[in-house]
N, C-alpha and C positions, 0 to 999 in steps of 0.2 A: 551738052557739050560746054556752053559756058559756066557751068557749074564743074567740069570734070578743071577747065583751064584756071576758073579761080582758085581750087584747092592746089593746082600746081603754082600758082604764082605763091599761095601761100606759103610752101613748102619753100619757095628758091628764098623767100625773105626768111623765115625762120633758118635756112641754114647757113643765110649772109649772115645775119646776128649774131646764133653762136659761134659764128667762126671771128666776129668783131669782139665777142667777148673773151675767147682766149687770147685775143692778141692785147688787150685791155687791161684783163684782170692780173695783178700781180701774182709773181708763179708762186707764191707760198699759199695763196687759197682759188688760183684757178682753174685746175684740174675738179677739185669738188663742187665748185658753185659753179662750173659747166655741165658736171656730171647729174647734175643734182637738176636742172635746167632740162636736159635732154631726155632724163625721166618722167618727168613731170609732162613732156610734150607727147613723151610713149605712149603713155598713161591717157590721157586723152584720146590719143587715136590721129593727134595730126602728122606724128611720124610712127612709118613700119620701126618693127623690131631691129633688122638689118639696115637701115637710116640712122635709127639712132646708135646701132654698134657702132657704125662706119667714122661718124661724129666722135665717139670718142674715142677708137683707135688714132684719128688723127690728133685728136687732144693729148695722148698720150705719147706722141710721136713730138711736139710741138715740144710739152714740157720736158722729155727726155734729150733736145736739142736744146732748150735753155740750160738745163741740166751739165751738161757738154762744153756750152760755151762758157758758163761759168767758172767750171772748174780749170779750162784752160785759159781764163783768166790770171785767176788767182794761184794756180801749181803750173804754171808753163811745162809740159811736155815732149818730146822728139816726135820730130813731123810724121814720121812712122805710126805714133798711136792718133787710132780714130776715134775712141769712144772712150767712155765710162758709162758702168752703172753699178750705183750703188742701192745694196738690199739686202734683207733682214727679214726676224722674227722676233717677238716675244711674246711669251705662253705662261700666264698664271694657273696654277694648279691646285685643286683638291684632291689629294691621294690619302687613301681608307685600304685597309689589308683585315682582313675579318676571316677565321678558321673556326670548326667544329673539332680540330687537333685537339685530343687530352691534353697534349704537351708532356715536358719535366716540371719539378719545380720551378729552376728555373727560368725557365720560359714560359710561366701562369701566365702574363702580359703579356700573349703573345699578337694581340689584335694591336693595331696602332692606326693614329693618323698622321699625317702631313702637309703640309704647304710647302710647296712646291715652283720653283721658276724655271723658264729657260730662255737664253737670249744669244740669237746670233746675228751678227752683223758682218756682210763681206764685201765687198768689190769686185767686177769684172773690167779688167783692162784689154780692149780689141786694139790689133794692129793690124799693118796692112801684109799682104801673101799670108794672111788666111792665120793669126797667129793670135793665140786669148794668154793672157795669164789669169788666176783666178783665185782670191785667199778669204777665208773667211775666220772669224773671233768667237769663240763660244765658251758662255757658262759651266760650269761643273766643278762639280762636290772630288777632293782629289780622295783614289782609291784606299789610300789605308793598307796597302797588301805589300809587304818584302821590301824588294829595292826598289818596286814602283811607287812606292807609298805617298810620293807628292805629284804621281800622274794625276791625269785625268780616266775616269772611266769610257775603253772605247767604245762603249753601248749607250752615255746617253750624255746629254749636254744640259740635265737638274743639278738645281742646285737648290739644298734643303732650308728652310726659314728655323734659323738653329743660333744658338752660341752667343743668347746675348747680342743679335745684331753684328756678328764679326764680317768682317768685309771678306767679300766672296773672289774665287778663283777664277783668271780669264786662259783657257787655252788657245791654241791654234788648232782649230778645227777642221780648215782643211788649205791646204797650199800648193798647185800645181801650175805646170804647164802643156798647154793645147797646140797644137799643127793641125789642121785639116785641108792636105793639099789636095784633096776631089772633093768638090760638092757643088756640081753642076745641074742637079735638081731630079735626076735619074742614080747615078753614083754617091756614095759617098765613104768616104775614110778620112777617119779620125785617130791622131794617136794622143795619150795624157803620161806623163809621168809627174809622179809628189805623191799629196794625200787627197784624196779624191773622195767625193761620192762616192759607191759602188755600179759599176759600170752596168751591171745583169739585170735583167727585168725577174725576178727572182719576189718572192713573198718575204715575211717575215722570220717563216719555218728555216731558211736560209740565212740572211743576214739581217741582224736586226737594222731598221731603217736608221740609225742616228750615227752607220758604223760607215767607218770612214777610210779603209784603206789603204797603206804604203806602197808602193809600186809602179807598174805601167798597166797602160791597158789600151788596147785598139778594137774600135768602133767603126763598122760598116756596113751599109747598107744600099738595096738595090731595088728601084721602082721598077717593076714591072710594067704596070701601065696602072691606068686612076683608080684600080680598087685592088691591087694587091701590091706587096712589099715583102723584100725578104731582109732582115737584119743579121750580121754577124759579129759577137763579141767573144772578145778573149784578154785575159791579164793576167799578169804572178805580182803574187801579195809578197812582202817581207811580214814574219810573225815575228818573228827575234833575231837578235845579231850574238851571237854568240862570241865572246872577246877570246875564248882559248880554242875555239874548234873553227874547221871550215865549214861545217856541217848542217848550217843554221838554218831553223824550220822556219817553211814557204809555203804558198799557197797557189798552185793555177786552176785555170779553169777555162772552158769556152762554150757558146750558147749559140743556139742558132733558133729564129724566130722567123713565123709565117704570121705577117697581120692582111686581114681580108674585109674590106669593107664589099659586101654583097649588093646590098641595095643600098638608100638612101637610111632604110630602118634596123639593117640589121649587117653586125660587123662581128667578128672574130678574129682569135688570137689565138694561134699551135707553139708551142717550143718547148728543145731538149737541149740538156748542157749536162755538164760532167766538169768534177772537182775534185783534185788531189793534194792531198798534206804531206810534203817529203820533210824527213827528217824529224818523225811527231814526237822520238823519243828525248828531244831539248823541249818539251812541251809538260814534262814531270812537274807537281807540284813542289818540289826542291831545287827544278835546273839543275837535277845531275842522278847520279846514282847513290846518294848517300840516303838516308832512312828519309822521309819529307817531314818539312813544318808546313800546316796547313795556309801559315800566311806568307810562305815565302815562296820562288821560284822566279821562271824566266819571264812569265806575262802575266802581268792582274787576271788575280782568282776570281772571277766575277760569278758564272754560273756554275753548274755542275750536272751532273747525270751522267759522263761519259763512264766505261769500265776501266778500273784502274787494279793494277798489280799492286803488290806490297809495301812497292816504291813509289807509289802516286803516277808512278808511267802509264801512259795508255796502253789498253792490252791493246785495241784494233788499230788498222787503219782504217783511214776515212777517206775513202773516194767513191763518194756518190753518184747517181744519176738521176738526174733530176728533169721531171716530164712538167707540163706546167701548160693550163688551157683554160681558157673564156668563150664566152659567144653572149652579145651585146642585143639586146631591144630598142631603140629610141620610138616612143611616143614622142606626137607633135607636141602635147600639152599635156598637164594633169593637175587635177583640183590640188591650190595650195602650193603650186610649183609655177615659179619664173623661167617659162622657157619652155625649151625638148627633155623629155622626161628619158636617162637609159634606164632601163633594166639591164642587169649585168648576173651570167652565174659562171662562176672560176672557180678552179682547181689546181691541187699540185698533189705529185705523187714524189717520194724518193725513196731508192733504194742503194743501201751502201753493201758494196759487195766484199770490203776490207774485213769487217764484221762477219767470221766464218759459220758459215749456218750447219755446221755440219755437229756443232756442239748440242743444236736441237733448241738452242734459245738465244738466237743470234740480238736480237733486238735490234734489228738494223733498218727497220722502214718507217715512214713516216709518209701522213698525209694530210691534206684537209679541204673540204667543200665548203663553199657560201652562195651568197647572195649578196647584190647591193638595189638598192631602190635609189634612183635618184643620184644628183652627183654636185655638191656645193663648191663654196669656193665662190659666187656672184651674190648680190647682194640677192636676198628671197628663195635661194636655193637652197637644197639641202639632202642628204642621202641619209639611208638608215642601212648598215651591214652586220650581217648574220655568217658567222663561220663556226662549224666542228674541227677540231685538229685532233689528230693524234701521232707522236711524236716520240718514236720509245729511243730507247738510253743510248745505240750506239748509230743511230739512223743520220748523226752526222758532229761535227765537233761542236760540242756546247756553248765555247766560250765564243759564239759568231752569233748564237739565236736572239730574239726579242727576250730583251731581259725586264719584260712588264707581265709577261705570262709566268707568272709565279704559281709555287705552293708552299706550306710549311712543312717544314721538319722539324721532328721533335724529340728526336734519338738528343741521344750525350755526342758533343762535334769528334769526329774519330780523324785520324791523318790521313782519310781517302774522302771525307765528307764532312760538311760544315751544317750546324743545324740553325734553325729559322727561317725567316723566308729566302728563295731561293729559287732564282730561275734556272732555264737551261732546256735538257731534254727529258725524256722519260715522265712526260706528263701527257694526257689529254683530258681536252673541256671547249666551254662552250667561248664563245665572244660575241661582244654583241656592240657595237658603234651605232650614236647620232650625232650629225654636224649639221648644223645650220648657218650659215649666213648672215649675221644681221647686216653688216655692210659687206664691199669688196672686201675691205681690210681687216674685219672682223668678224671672227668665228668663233660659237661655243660650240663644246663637245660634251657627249657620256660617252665613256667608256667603260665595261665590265667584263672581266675575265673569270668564268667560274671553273675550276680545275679539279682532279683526284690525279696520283701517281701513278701509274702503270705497271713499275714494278715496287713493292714497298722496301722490298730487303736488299735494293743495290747498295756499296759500297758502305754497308752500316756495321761491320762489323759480326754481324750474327745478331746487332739486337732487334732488327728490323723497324719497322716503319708504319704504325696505323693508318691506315686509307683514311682521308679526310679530303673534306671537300673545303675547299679555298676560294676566296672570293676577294678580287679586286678590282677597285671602282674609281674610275679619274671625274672628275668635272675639271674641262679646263675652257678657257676664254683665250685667243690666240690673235694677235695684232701682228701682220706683214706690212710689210714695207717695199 
């Protein structure tokens, strides 16, 4: 007994200290040399896991009200806003593209490397009845394509280590405003209108992760009781503004999602949504009905695979269904891992039914299975994910998918296709992720993508396309904020 009451006295002094040290240490190195303090005591054994979290969730509650007050020092305000937070990324990169493609002549050099950045920096502004605005700043290489030629690309926020050192491009990345007038902790809805994240709990096969939206979108959801939840989303994209027509192609969609926490070890994830493209034929690689130039039209030519008519118009429509599912393992512990260990195995199916199968070679579905081990992101953490995909040519519109799952092309470029590397659809291959942790703030990664085409002779003309097997590989290092 007097040994159980001295390890608790020791415990009330150790958490009077740190708590005297954040109030101590100056906020530009008090969060880390608390942090860093509270490990250190983990690590021994004189605090639980959940002691030392709890430590530094208030730590980080403490500096995010410094945070606050400073800022409303120095930018005065309307009594209305309650908060700031300001937050970011930056990702150095190794990026390698390596193919068995013959190729043309000219494309013998068709392997390449790169150096690679990306950096985004935003702010969140709360107010009070429930109201966020929210903008963010991001890097990127501009597309080079028609009248977009000095965008940005909407698939990703690199920018290439190129040109002599020339000083690089900052977009807006993303800019909206939030309402969420129910969120009483059973209910809740949310509406966004600007440029957004993408609101769908969707894979990559769907929207590539860096893509960022024009529109609205409403977000709700409903707790059943403490181990199930039901979510509902829905939004309409703007794809273009057409200046001589009313007709301008859009995008909606709506998802509906079953999350199930079963036990304490095991949890799962159901959902189905559905997506439609009105008005795809302003979506031609010319923006109109005249013959196409391959670099001109309504939106950055980014990827390709879709089927295209003579005029670079899309033959199909594209409105997908899209089914999409997990089911979760937590182990308490596992060698070489800080913490609860999940195992994760997800999937997604799609099928697009605008894509008429009655031609006998619709290419309209798309899937793919994985695995994850593990889940980083803390310091000591780390995951490794395994996925198959296969993704044929009309299973959904091209220029939305992850534009990092590439292959090459080596055809001569025709005005319905671009040859070199080249993302999109009408591939499947393998991926393979690891991330590790070394601190909260910093993460390195591999990445590798090994690909062949699905069909080789889409949109080539007649000359068709050597099956090749492609292969590309990231190492990058990723600092948050």
């Amino acid at each position: 007994m007097k040994k159980l009451k001295k390890q608790n006295h020791t415990k009330v002094a150790l958490f009077a200290g740190a708590a005297a040290l954040m109030a101590l240490t100056p906020n530009t190195h008090a969060q880390s040399s608390v942090d860093a303090l509270l490990n250190k005591l983990e690590q021994k054994g004189i605090l639980t896991v959940d002691e030392a979290k709890e430590l530094k969730t208030e730590n980080q509650q403490d500096s995010a009200a410094d945070l606050n007050k400073a800022m409303n020092s120095r930018f005065p305000m309307p009594d209305w806003v309650t908060s700031y937070k300001l937050y970011g990324d930056f990702r150095g990169r190794f990026d390698e593209l390596t193919t068995d493609s013959p190729g043309a002549a000219a494309l013998s050099a068709q392997d390449r490397m790169r150096l690679r950045y990306r950096l985004r920096v935003g702010m969140l502004v709360n107010m009070k009845d429930d109201l966020q605005v929210g903008f963010r700043l991001g890097s990127g290489d501009a597309t080079g394509v028609g009248s977009q030629s000095s965008a940005g690309s909407p698939l990703s926020n690199n920018s290439t280590l190129q040109d002599n050192g020339t000083k690089k491009m900052i977009y807006i990345d993303a800019a909206y405003g939030k309402w969420t007038p129910i969120n009483d902790g059973v209910w809740m809805l949310a509406a966004t209108i600007g440029k957004m994240d993408q609101p769908f709990q969707v894979s990559q096969m769907v929207f590539d992760s860096d893509y960022t939206p024009e529109g609205g979108a409403l977000q709700s959801s409903y707790k059943i009781n403490d181990h199930h939840s039901l979510a509902v989303n829905g939004a309409a994209f703007m794809l273009d503004e057409m200046a001589a027509s009313a007709r301008d192609p859009f995008m909606y969609g709506a998802q509906a999602i079953w999350n199930a926490n079963w036990t304490p070890h095991i949890g799962s994830s159901l959902g189905i949504g559905a997506f439609d493209i009105v008005n795809k034929q302003a979506l031609g690689l010319s923006g109109g009905a005249n013959p196409p130039n391959i670099n001109a039209g309504g939106v950055p030519n980014i990827n390709q695979g879709n089927t295209r008519n003579g005029f670079g118009n899309l033959t199909y429509n594209y409105n997908p269904i899209i089914v999409s599912g997990s089911a979760t393992y937590t182990l308490d512990s596992f060698p070489l891992y800080n913490g609860k260990f999940p195992i994760k195995l997800a999937g997604e199916f799609m099928d697009n039914p605008g894509a008429d199968p009655a031609t006998g070679s619709a290419n309209n579905q798309g899937y793919w299975g994985g695995i994850t081990f593990g889940k980083s992101g803390k310091k000591g953490t780390w995951d490794i994910f395994y996925r198959y995909q296969y993704l044929e040519a009309d299973a959904w519109y091209d220029e939305l998918v992850d534009d990092d799952n590439v292959a090459f092309y080596s055809h001569t470029a025709t005005a319905l296709a671009k040859n070199g590397w080249m993302s999109g659809t009408n591939m499947k291959g393998h991926l393979v992720k690891f991330n590790y942790s070394l601190t909260d703030a910093l993460t390195f990664s591999l990445t590798t993508y090994i690909n062949d085409l699905i069909n080789p002779n889409l949109n080539t003309g007649g000359l068709g396309e050597p099956k090749n097997h492609s292969l590309h590989f990231m190492a990058d290092l990723m600092w948050k904020f």
